[in-house]
N, C-alpha and C positions, 0 to 999 in steps of 0.2 A: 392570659391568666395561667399562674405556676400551681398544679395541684399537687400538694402534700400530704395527705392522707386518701386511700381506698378504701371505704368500708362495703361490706360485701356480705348480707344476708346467703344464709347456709342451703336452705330446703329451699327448694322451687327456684332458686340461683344460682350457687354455688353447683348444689347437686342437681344430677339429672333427676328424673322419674324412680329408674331403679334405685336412686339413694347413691351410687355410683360419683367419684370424683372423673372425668373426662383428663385424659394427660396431655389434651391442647389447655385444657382451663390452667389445669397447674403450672405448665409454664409459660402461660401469660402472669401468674400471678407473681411468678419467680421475676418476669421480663420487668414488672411495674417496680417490686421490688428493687432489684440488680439500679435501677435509676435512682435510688435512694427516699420513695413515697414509704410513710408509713402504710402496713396493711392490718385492717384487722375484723375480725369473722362477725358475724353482728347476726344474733340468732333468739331464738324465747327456749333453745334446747339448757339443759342443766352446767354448769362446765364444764362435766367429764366429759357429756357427752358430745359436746363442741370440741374440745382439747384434741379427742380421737379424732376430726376431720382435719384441726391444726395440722395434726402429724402426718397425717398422707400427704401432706403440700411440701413442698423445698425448703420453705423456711420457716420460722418462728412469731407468727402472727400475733398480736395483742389480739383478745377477747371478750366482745361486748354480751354477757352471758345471761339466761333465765328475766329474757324481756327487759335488759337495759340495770337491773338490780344489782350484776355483778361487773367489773371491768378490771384487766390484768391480764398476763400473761400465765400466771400461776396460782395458783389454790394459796399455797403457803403465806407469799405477798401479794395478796391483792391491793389494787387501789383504790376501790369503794365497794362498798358491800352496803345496799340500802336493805331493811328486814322489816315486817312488819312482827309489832309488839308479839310478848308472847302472851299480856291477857288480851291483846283486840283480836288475839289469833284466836283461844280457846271461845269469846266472844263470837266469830264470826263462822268457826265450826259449829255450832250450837242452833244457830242459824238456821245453815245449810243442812244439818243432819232432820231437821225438819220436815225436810221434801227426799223424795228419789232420788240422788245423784250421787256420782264417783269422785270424792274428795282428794286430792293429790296435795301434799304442801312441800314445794320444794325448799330445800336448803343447797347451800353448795358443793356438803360431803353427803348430802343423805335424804332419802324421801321417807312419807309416812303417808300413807291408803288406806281407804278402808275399803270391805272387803260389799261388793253391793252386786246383784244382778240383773244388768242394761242389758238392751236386744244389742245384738251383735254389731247391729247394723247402725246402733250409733259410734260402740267403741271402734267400729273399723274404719270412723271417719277422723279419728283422732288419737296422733301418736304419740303416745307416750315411751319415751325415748329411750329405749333397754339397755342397758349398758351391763358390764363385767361386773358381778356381783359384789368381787374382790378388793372392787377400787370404788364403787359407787352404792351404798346398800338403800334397796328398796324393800320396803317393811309394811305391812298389809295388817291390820285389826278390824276386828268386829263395830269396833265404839270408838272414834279419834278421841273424841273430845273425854274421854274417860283417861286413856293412854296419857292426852296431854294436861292430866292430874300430875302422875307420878314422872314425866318427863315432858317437863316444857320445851316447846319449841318457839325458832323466830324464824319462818322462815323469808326467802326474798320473796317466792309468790306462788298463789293458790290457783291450781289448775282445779277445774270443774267442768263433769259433762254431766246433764239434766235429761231426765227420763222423758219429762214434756218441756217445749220450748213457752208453755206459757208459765211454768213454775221457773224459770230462766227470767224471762220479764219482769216477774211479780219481785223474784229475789234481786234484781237492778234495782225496781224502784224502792226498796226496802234499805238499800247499800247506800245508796244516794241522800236518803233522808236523815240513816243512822252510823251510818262510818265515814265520815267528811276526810279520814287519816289515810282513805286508800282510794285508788282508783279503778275502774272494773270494765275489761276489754272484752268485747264481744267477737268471737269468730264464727264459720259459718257451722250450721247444725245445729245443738244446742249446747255451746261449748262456751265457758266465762271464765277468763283469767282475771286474777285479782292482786295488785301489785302496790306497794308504797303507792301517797301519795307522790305525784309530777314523774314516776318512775316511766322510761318509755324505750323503745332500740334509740331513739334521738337525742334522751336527755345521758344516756350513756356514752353515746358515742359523742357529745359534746363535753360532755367531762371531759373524754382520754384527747379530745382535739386541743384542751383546753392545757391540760401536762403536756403534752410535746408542742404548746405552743404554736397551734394552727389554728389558723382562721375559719370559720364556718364555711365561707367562699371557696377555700383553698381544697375542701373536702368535696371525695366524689363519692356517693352513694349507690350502690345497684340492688334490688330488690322486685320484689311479686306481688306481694300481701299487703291486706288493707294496713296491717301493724307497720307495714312498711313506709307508708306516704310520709309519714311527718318529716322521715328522715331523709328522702328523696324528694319532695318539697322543700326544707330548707337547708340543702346543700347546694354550692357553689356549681354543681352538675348534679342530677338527679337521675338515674339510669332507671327504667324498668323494664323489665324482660318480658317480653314478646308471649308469654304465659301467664303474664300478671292478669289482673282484673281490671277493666275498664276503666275505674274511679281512678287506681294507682296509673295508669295511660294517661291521663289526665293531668298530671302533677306533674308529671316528667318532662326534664328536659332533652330525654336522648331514647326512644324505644328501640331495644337490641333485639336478637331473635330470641328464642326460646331457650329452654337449658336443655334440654333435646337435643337442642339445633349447637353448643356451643354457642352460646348470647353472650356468657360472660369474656370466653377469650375473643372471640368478634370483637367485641366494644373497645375490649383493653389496649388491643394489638391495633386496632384502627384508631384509637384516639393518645393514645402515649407514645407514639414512635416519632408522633410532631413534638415533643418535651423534651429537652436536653436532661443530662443527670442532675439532683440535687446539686450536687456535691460543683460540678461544674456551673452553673449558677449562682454557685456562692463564691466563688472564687473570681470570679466575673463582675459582682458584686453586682447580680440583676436581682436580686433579691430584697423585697423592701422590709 
């Protein structure tokens, strides 16, 4: 089998622990490339703040963005942009402002927070991704759902962290019953992303396999996180890093070492150096 696209989950993959890119990882990523595979960063961080890990790498990666919502190389042209409504938005802030929790709603020039006091020790379990204020603004109010009176919003997806994980629960089965138009990801803590309906890293990175013309088969997937299975599951190769969780071990057709350990350029440099270039492949016309 000839793989033509890499997709490659950012945190707990790509990056080490410190957050740090590794310069064996980046020129494995340059080596996959230099052979002509597409490569592209497969993340739930916003675009900018994807775009910035883009750039510390050699080359010009496509970008699977804000949990599969957004996909592109750039802001300007993008090639899908899923959003949810801005009345099921004002709708499902109204909701949420119900209970204790930290309201996030991403778009892909701009966030909108409200301003609430969790113990520490939940927001230190989940990163909301800082970026230069210059290029990305994050904007923090009292009351969203008043805010999104005088300025509506659509964004691609709603990050939440919940005071008690049973007010988490209760707001699932409340989502399920009464917003069929969106789906609602649970991570570990009491943290609930909420995104278009079918929106996922898989259904994104299937789109952009789908414009450049690649096969499901043809894709190799590397990832950690539970968000990560579907897309490591149904690709052509399925990597998961040696830090992943159990369940994602399970799916996978390839366990690398850790991002600690260099897992990602391990896998890449041991498994791509048996692949001839694109480019020669087609000229060979081994290419079905």
């Amino acid at each position: 089998m000839v793989y033509r696209l890499l997709a490659v989950n950012i945190d707990g993959t790509l990056l080490q622990s410190n957050g740090r890119l590794n310069k064996s990882t980046k020129e494995a990523i340059d080596y996959v490339h230099q052979k002509g595979v597409h490569v592209a960063l497969v993340t739930s961080r916003n675009y900018h703040s994807a775009k910035k890990v883009a750039k510390a790498l050699k080359i010009n990666p496509m970008i699977v963005a804000q949990q599969g919502a957004f996909v592109g190389a750039s802001i300007e042209k993008p090639m899908m942009v899923k959003r949810i409504s801005e009345e099921l938005t004002v709708e499902l802030v109204q909701m949420l402002e119900k209970t204790v929790c930290q309201i996030l709603l991403i778009h892909e020039k701009y966030s909108l927070g409200n301003r609430v006091n969790l113990p520490e020790n939940l927001l230190g379990k989940t990163v909301m991704y800082m970026n230069d204020q210059n290029i990305y603004a994050q904007n923090y109010v009292d009351d969203i759902s008043e805010e999104l009176i005088d300025k509506p919003m659509s964004p691609t997806k709603m990050d939440i962290i919940f005071s008690e994980q049973s007010d988490r629960n209760d707001m699932l089965k409340l989502m399920k019953e009464m917003f069929p138009e969106v789906d609602a990801l649970l991570h570990p803590g009491h943290k609930m992303t909420i995104v278009p309906k079918g929106v996922s890293k898989w259904s994104g990175v299937l789109y952009l396999a789908d414009r450049l013309e690649v096969k499901r088969t043809e894709i190799v997937s590397i990832g950690d996180g539970l968000d990560d299975m579907e897309m490591i599951a149904g690709s052509g190769l399925g990597v998961a890093m040696g830090n992943a969780d159990a369940e994602v071990k399970k799916v996978a057709k390839w366990v690398t070492r850790s991002n600690d350990q260099d897992g990602v350029a391990y896998m890449l440099k041991e498994f791509f150096r048996k692949q001839h270039p694109i480019e020669f492949l087609q000229k060979m016309n081994m290419l079905k």
